[in-house]
C-alpha distance (Angstrom), angle and dihedral (degrees) to the residues before:
residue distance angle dihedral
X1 . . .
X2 3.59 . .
X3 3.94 96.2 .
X4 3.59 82.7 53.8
X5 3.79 109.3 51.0
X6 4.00 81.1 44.2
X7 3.31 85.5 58.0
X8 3.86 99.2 46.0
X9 4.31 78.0 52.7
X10 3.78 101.1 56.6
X11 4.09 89.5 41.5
X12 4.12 86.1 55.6
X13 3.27 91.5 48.9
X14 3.83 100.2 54.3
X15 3.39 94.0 43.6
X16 4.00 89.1 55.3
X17 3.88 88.7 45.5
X18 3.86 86.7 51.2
X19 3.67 87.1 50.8
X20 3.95 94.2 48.0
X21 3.63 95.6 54.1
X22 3.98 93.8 40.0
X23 3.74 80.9 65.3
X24 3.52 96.6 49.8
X25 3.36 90.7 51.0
X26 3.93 95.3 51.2
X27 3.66 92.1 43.6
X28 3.85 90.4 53.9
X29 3.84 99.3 50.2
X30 4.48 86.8 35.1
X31 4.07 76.9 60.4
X32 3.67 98.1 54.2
X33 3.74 98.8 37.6
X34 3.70 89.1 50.5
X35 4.08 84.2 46.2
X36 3.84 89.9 55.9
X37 3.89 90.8 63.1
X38 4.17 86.8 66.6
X39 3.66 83.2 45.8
X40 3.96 103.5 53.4
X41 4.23 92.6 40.2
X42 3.91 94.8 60.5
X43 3.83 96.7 14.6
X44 3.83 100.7 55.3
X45 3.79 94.5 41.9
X46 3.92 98.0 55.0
X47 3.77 90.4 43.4
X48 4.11 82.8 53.2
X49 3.62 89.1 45.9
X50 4.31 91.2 52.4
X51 3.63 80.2 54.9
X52 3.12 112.1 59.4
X53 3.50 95.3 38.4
X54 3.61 104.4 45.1
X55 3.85 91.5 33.1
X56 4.44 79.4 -127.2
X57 4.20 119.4 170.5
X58 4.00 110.6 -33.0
X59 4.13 72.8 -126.6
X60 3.33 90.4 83.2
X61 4.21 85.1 67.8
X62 3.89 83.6 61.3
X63 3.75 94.8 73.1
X64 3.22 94.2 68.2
X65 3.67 98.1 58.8
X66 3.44 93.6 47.2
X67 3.82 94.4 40.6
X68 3.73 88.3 66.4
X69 3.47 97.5 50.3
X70 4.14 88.8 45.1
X71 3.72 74.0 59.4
X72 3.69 100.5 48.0
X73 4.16 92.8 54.2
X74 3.83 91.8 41.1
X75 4.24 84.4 55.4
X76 3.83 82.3 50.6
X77 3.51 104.4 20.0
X78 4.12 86.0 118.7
X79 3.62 97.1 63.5
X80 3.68 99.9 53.6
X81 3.17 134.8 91.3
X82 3.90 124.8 -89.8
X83 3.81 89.8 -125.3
X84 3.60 100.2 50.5
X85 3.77 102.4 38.9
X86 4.03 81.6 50.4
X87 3.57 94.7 51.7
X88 3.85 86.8 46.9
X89 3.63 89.1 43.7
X90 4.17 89.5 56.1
X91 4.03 96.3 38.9
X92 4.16 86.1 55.0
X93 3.70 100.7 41.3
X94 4.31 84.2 51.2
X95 3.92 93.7 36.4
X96 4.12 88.6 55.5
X97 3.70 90.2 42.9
X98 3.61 109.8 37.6
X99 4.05 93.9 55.2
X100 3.74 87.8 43.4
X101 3.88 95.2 62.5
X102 3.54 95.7 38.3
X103 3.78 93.8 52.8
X104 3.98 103.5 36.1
X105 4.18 97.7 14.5
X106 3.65 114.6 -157.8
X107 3.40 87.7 -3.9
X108 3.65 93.8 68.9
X109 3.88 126.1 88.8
X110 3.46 90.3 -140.5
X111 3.76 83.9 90.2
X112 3.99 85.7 71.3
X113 3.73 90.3 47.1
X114 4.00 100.7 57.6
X115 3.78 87.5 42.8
X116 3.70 102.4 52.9
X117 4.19 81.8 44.1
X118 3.97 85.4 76.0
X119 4.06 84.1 51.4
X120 4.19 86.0 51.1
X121 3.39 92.2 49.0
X122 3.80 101.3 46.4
X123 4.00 84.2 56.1
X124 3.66 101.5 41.5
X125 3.91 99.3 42.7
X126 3.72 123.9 -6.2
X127 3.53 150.6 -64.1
X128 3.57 99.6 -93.5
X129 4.11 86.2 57.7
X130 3.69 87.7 50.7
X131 3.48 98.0 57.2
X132 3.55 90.3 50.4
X133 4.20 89.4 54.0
X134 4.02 90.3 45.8
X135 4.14 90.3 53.6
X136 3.64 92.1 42.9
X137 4.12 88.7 54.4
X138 3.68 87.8 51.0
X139 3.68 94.2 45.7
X140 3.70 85.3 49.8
X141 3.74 103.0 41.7
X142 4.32 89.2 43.5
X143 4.32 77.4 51.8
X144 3.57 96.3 47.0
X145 4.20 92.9 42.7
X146 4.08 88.8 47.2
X147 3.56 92.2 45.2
X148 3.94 89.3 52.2
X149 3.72 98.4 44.7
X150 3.89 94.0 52.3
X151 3.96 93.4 48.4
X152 3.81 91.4 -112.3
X153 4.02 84.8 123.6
X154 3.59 131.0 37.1
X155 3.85 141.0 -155.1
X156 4.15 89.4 -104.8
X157 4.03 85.4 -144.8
X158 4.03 138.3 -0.9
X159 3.83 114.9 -58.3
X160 3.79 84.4 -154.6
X161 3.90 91.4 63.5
X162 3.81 88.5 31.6
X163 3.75 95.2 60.6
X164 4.20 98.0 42.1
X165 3.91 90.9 66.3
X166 3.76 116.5 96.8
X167 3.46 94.0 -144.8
X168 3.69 97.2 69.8
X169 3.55 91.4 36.0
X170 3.93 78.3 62.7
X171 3.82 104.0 36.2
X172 4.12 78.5 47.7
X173 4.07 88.9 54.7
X174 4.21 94.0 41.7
X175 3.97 89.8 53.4
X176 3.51 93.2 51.5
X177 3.44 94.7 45.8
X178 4.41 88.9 49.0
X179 3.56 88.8 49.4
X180 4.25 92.9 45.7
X181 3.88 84.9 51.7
X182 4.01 89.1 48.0
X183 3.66 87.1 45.6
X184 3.76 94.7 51.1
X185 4.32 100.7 35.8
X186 4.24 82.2 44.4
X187 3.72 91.8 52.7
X188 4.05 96.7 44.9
X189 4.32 92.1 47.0
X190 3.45 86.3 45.0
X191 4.04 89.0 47.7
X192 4.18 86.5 44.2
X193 3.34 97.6 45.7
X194 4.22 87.6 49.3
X195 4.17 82.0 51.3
X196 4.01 95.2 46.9
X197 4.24 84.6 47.0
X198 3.70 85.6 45.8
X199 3.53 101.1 53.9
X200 4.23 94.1 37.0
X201 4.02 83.2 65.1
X202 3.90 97.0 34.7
X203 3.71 82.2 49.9
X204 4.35 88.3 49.5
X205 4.04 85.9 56.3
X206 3.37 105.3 46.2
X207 3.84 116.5 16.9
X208 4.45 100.2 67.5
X209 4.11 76.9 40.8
X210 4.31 103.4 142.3
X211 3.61 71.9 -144.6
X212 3.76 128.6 91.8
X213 3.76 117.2 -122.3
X214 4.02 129.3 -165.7
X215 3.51 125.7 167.7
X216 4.33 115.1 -169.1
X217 3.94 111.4 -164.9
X218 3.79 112.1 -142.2
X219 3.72 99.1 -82.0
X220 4.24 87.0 63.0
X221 4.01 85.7 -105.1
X222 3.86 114.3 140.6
X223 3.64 107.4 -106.2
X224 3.35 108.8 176.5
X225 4.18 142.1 -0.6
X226 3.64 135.1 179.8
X227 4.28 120.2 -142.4
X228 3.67 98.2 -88.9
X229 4.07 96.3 50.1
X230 4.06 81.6 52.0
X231 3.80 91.8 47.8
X232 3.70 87.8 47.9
X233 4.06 109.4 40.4
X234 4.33 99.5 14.0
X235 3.33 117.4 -103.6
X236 4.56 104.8 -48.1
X237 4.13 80.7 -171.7
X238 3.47 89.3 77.9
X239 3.86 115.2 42.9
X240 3.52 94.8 -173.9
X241 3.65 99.1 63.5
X242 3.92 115.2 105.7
X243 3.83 93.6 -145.4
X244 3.64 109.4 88.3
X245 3.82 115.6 120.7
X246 3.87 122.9 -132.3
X247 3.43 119.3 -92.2
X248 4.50 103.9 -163.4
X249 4.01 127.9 167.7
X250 3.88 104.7 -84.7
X251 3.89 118.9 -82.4
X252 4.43 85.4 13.9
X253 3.41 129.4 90.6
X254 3.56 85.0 -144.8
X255 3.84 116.7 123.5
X256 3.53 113.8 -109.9
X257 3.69 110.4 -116.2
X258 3.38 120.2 -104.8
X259 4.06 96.7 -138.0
X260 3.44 85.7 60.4
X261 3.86 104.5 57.2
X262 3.55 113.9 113.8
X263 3.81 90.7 -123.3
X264 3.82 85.2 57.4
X265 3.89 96.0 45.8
X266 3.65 87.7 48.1
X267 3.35 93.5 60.5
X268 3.84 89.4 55.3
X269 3.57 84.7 60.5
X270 3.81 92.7 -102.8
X271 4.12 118.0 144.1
X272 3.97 102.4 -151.4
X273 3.83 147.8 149.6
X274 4.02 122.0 -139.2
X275 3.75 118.6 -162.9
X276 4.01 95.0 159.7
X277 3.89 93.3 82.7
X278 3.90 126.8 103.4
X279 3.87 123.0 -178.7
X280 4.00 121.5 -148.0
X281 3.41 113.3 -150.0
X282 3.87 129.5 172.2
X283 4.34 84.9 -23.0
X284 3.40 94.1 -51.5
X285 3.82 123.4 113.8
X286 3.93 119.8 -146.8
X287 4.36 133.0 -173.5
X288 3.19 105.0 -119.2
X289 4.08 122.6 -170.9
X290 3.99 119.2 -172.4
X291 3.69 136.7 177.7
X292 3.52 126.3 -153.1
X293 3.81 127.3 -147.9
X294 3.97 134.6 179.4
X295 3.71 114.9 -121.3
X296 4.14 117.7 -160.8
X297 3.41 131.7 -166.6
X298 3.87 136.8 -121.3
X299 4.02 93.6 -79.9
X300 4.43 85.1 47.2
X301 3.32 90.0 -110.7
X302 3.92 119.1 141.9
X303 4.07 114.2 -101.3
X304 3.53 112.7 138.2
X305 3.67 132.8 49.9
X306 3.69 100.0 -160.1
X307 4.32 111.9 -156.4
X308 3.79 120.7 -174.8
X309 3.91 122.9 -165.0
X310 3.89 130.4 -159.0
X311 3.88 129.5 178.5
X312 3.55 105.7 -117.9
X313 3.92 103.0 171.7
X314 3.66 99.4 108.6
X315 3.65 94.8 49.8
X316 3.68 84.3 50.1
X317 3.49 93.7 54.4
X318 3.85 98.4 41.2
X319 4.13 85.3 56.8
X320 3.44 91.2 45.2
X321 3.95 87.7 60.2
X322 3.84 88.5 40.9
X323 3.26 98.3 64.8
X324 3.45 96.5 31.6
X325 4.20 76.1 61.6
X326 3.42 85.6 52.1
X327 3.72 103.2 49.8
X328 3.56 104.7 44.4
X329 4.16 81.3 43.1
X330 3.81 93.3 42.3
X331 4.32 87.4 49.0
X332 3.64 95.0 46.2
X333 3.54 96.4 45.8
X334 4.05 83.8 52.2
X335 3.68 94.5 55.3
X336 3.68 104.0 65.4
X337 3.79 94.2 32.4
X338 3.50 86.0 61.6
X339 3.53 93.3 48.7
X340 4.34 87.4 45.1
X341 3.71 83.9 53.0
X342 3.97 97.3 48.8
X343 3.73 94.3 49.7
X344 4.08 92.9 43.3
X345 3.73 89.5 49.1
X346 4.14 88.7 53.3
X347 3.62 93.1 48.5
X348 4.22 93.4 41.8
X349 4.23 77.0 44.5
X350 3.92 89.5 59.5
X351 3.92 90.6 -120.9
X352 3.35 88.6 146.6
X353 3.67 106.8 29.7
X354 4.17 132.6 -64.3
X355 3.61 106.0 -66.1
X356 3.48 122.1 -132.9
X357 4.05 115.7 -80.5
X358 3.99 90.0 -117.9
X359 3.82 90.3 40.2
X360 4.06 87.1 49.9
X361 3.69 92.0 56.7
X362 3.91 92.6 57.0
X363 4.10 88.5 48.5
X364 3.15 93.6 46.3
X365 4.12 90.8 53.8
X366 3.59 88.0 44.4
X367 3.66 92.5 55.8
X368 3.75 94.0 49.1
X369 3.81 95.0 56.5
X370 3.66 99.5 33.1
X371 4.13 80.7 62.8
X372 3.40 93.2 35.7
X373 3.68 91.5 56.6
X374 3.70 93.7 43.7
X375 3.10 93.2 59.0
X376 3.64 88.5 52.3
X377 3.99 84.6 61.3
X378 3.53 95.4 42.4
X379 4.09 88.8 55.7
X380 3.80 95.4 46.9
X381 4.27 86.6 47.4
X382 4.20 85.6 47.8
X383 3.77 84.9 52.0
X384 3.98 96.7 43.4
X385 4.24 88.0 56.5
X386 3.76 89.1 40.3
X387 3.69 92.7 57.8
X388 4.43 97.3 34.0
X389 4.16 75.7 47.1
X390 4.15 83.1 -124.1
X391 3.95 97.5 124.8
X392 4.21 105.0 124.8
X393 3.50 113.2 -129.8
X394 4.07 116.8 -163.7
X395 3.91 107.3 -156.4
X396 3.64 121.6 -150.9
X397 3.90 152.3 128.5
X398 3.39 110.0 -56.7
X399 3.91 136.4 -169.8
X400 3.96 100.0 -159.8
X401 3.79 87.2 -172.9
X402 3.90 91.3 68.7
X403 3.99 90.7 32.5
X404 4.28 81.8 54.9
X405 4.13 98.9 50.5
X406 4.30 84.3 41.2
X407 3.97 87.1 59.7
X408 3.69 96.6 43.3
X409 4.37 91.3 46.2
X410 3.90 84.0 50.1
X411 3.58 102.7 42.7
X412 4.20 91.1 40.6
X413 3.68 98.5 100.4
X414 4.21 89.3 44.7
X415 4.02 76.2 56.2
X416 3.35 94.4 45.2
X417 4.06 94.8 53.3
X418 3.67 85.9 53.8
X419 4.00 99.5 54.1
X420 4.34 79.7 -119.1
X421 3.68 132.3 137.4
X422 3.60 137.5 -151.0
X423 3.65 125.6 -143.6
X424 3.48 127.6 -175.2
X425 3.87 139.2 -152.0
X426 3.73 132.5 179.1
X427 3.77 120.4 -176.0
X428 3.68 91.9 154.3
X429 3.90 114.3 121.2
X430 3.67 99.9 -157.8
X431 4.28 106.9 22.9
X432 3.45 87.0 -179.6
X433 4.09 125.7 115.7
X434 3.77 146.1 147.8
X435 3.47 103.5 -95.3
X436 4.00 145.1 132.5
X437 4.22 106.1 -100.7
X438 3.50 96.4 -158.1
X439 3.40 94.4 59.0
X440 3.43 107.0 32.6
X441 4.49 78.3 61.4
X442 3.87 85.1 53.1
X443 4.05 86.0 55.7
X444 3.73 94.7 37.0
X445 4.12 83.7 49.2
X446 3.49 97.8 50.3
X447 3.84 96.6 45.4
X448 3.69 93.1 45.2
X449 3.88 100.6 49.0
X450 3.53 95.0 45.5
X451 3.68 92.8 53.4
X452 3.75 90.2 53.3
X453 3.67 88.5 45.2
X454 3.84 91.1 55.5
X455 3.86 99.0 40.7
X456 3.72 129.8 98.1
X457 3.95 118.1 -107.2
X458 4.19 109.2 -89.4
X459 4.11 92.4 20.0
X460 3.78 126.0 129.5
X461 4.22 117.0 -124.0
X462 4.09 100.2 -156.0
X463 3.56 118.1 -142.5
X464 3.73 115.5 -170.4
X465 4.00 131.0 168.2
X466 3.83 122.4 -160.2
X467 3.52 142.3 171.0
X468 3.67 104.0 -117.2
X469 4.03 94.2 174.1
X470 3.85 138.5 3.4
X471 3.93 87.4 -93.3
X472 3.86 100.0 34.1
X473 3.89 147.8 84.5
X474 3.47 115.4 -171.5
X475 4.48 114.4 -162.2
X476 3.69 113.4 -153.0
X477 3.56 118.4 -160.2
X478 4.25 117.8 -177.0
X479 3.52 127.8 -178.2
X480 4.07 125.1 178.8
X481 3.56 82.2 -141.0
X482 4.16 118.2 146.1
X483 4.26 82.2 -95.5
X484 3.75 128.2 -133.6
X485 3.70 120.8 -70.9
X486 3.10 113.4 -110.8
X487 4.18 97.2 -121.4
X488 3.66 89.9 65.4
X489 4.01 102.8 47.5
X490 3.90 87.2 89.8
X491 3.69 84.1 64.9
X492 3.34 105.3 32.8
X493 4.13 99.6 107.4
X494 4.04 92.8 44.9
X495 3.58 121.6 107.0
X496 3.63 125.5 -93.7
X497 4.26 83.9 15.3
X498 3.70 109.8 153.6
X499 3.96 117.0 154.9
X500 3.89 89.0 -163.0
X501 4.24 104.3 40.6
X502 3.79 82.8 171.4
X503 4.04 99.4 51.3
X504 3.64 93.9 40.9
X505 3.52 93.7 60.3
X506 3.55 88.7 53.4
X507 3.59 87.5 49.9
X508 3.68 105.0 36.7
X509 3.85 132.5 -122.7
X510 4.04 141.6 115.2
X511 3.66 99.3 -120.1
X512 3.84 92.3 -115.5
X513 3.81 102.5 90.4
X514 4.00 88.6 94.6
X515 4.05 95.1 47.2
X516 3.72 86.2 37.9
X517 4.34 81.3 56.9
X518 3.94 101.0 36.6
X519 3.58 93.5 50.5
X520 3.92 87.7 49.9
X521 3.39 90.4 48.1
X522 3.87 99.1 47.0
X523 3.89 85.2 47.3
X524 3.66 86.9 65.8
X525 3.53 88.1 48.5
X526 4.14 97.7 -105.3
X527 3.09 134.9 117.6
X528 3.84 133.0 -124.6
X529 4.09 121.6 -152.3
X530 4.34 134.6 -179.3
X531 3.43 107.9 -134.6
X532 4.20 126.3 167.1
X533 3.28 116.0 -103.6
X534 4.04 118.8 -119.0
X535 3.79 98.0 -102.5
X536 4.03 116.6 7.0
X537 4.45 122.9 -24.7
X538 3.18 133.1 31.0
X539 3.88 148.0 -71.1
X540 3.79 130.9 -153.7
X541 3.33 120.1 -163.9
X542 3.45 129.6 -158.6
X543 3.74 133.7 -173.7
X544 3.63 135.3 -164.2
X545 4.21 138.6 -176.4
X546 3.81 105.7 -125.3
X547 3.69 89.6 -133.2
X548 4.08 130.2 40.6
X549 3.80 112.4 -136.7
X550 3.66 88.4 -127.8
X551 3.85 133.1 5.7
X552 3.92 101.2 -116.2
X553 3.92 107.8 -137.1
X554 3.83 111.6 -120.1
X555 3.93 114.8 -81.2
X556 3.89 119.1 -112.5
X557 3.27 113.6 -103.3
C-alpha cells in the first residue's frame, strides 16, 4: 500500500513539474511574440520608407503583410498552442534571417537572427533540437559565404549607400536590441526552468524523507519543511494554524524552550544533537531526538538554521527492555557468583581442612575466574546505571593522596602477577577535593590495572598528582606500554572498544573499564584525555575541580 501511494506521489509530482516548465515555456515564446508587435510598428515602416526612396527589393513590400499577421498571433499568441506558436516562432525568426543574409551577406542582421534561433530552440524544446538549429545556421551561413565568394550571389545594391541611411542604421539598432531581449528572457526561462527541475529532484530527496526536516531563515521564521516534519510538529509554514503538537523536555510537561531548539541554536552557528525533547500530540507522548546544523549562503554568511527530527520512541523502548535484560541478568548472575566466591574463599581459607596441593591449584583457578567474571557483571551493571543515569554518587572531602597509595597497596599483587611496578609522585599542595571515594577507587582501579595489563614485564607505570591550578588536581597515569594507534583514539572511551579484540582476550577485560572511568570522571565535573607518552606507552590524564558546585543527592535506584 505504501509502494503504491508513493507511487501515486512521484507521478503527481512529474506531472506538476511538466506543468511548471510548460508554463515557462509559454511565457517565454508569449514574451517574444508580444515583443514582435514593437518590432513590426517601427520596423516595417522604415523598411517601407527605404523603399520608396531608394526604389530597394519589392521584398521589402512583403513585411508588411507579414508584419500584420506577426501582429495577429502576438494579439492571440495566448490561446494557441505551445507547438504551433513555436513552430511559428522558428519559421519567423529563419524567414527574417535567411532573406537577410542572402540579400545583404554579412552585412545583414539576419546573421543574429538564425543564431539566437538555436537559443529559442534550446528553451522551447530541447537540446537535441538545438543542435540541429545551430548546424543548420552553419550549413547556411558556410552556403551563403560560398555562394558570395564565387559570384553566385550579389550585394542587390551599394553597401556604401546602404549604410548612410538612418533608417537602417535604426532597423540595425531595433534588431539588436529584439535579439538582446531574446538573449536575456531565453537565458532567465532557461535559468527558471533549471530552478523548477532543481527543486522537483531536491523535493524527490528530501520530502518522502522518514526523517523530519525544518529549515529557519535568519529571522527564526520557518522556511521550509518536508511531509514528515509536518506530520510530526503541524504545519510551522503557517503560524496561524492551531494544529501544532507540543514539543516539552522529556518526562516534563514543561514546554521546551524555544532558544534551545536545534533550529534556533543552529542559527547561532552552533552544531548540536538534542535527545531531551518529547512531542505531545493528540494525548500521546513521543521521544523525539534532533540535530541542529548551520546552513550559509553563497557569500558564507549564516542564513539557515537547518533542524532535523526523528521518532525515536521505539528504540527507546527496545533499550529500555535491554537493559532491563541486562539488569535482572546482570543481578542474577551476581547472586550465585557471590555465593561461588564465599564458599571458594572458605575452602582456599582452610575452613574445612587444607586441600590437597593438586586440588588447591583447581580452587585457586576457580577463584580467579569466578572474580574475574564478576567483575565482568559488576562492569556491565556500572554501565546499565551510567546509561538509566541511576549510578549513586556519595560526595565528600576527599584526600586523593591517601585514596592514590590505597589503590596502589590493593592493586600490588595484580602488579606483582604482571612483573609491573607502581611509582608514585605527589607534588600537589593541597590533595584534597569534594569528591565521591568509592568511585574515584573504581577510576583509580581501572586506570591502574590496565596499565599493568599493557606494560612490559620489569617496567615502571608512573603515577604522579599535581596541583595544576588553585582549584585543580590533575592524575597522571604512564605506562611504557606499545600505545594506542592512533585510528582507534576516537573510540577509545566507547563501550565494548578494544583496538586488539584478539590480545584482550588473552589479557582479559570487557572494554568498559574506560567509559565506566570517563563517565565517573565527567560526573565530577573533570575531564579525562589519551595523550602519548614522551618516549614509548601511554599517559591518561585526568583532571578534577577540588570542589563540586553542588553536592548532587544520590540517584534513585
Amino acid at each position: 500500500m505504501d509502494s503504491v501511494l508513493l507511487s501515486e506521489s512521484y507521478q503527481a509530482r512529474t506531472s506538476e513539474l511538466q506543468l511548471q516548465l510548460l508554463q515557462i515555456k509559454h511565457r517565454f515564446a508569449d514574451a517574444i511574440w508580444r515583443s514582435f508587435i514593437f518590432i513590426v510598428l517601427i520596423g516595417v515602416p522604415l523598411s517601407l520608407s527605404r523603399s520608396l526612396s531608394t526604389g530597394w527589393l519589392p521584398i521589402y513590400w512583403l513585411h508588411l503583410g507579414y508584419g500584420a499577421f506577426l501582429i495577429a498571433i502576438a494579439l492571440r499568441c495566448r490561446s494557441i498552442t505551445l507547438p504551433v506558436k513555436s513552430a511559428l516562432l522558428m519559421f519567423t525568426f529563419w524567414l527574417i534571417g535567411l532573406p537577410g543574409i542572402c540579400t545583404f551577406g554579412m552585412a545583414s542582421p539576419g546573421i543574429w537572427w538564425l543564431v539566437v534561433s538555436c537559443l529559442v530552440a534550446l528553451v522551447l524544446y530541447s537540446g537535441r533540437v538545438a543542435v540541429i538549429f545551430a548546424a543548420l545556421t552553419f550549413l547556411a551561413l558556410s552556403l551563403t559565404a560560398v555562394a558570395f565568394a564565387y559570384g553566385w550571389l550579389k550585394l542587390q545594391v551599394d553597401a556604401n549607400v546602404y549604410l548612410v541611411q538612418p533608417s537602417s542604421w535604426a532597423t540595425y539598432l531595433i534588431v539588436n536590441s529584439m535579439m538582446f531581449f531574446v538573449v536575456m528572457k531565453a537565458m532567465l526561462s532557461y535559468n527558471e526552468a533549471s530552478k523548477v527541475t532543481a527543486k522537483h529532484q531536491f523535493r524527490q530527496w528530501i520530502d518522502d524523507l522518514p526523517l523530519g526536516v525544518l529549515v529557519r531563515d535568519k529571522s527564526g521564521q520557518p522556511y521550509y519543511q518536508n511531509h514528515t516534519a509536518t506530520s510530526m510538529l503541524g504545519s510551522m509554514l503557517q503560524p496561524a494554524a492551531t494544529d501544532h503538537p507540543q514539543l516539552v523536555i522529556s518526562g516534563t510537561q514543561q514546554p521546551y524552550p524555544l532558544e534551545k531548539m536545534p533550529g534556533m541554536r543552529a542559527l547561532r552557528g552552533e552544531t548540536c544533537i538534542v535527545d531531551d525533547m518529547e512531542i505531545i500530540n493528540n494525548g500521546q507522548r513521543r521521544q523525539l531526538q534532533a540535530w541542529g546544523r548551520p546552513g550559509f549562503n553563497a557569500a558564507g554568511e549564516l542564513a539557515f538554521g537547518i533542524a532535523s527530527f526523528q521518532d525515536i520512541t521505539e528504540r527507546k523502548r527496545l533499550d529500555q527492555l535491554k537493559n532491563q535484560f541486562v539488569s535482572t541478568v546482570s543481578h542474577e548472575l551476581r547472586t550465585p557468583l557471590t555465593a561461588i566466591r564465599g564458599s571458594l574463599g572458605l575452602i582456599l581459607g582452610n575452613a574445612l581442612g587444607e586441600p590437597p596441593p593438586q586440588m588447591l591449584a583447581m580452587l585457586q583457578t576457580a577463584n580467579q575466574n569466578s572474580q574475574r567474571l564478576l567483575n565482568i557483571v559488576n562492569d556491565i551493571l556500572d554501565l546499565q546505571k551510567i546509561e538509566a543515569n541511576q549510578m549513586d554518587y556519595q560526595f565528600q572531602h576527599t584526600d586523593l593522596s591517601q585514596l592514590l597509595q590505597k589503590a596502589v597497596q590493593e592493586l600490588t599483587s595484580y602488579a606483582n602477577e604482571h612483573q609491573v611496578s607502581f611509582r608514585v609522585t605527589v607534588t600537589a599542595k593541597d590533595p584534597t577535593l569534594t569528591a565521591d571515594p568509592d568511585r574515584l577507587m573504581q577510576v583509580l582501579a581501572n586506570l591502574l590495572s590496565n596499565a599493568a595489563k599493557f606494560s612490559p614485564a620489569g617496567s615502571s607505570i608512573l603515577l604522579h598528582l599535581d596541583q595544576v591550578k588553585d582549584d585543580q588536581l590533575r592524575l597522571t597515569v604512564t605506562d611504557q606500554g606499545a600505545g594506542i594507534p592512533d585510528a582507534f583514539k576516537q573510540r577509545i572511551f566507547q563501550p565494548f572498544s578494544q583496538f586488539d579484540a584478539a590480545d584482550n582476550r588473552s589479557r582479559g577485560g570487557t572494554g568498559l573499564g574506560l567509559t565506566i572511568t570517563k563517565a565517573i570522571v565527567e560526573k565530577h565535573r573533570g575531564q579525562i584525555r589519551y595523550v602519548n607518552a614522551t618516549e614509548q606507552g601511554s599517559s591518561f590524564i585526568v583532571d578534577l575541580p577540588k570542589q563540586q558546585q553542588k553536592m548532587s543527592p544520590p540517584a534513585a535506584s
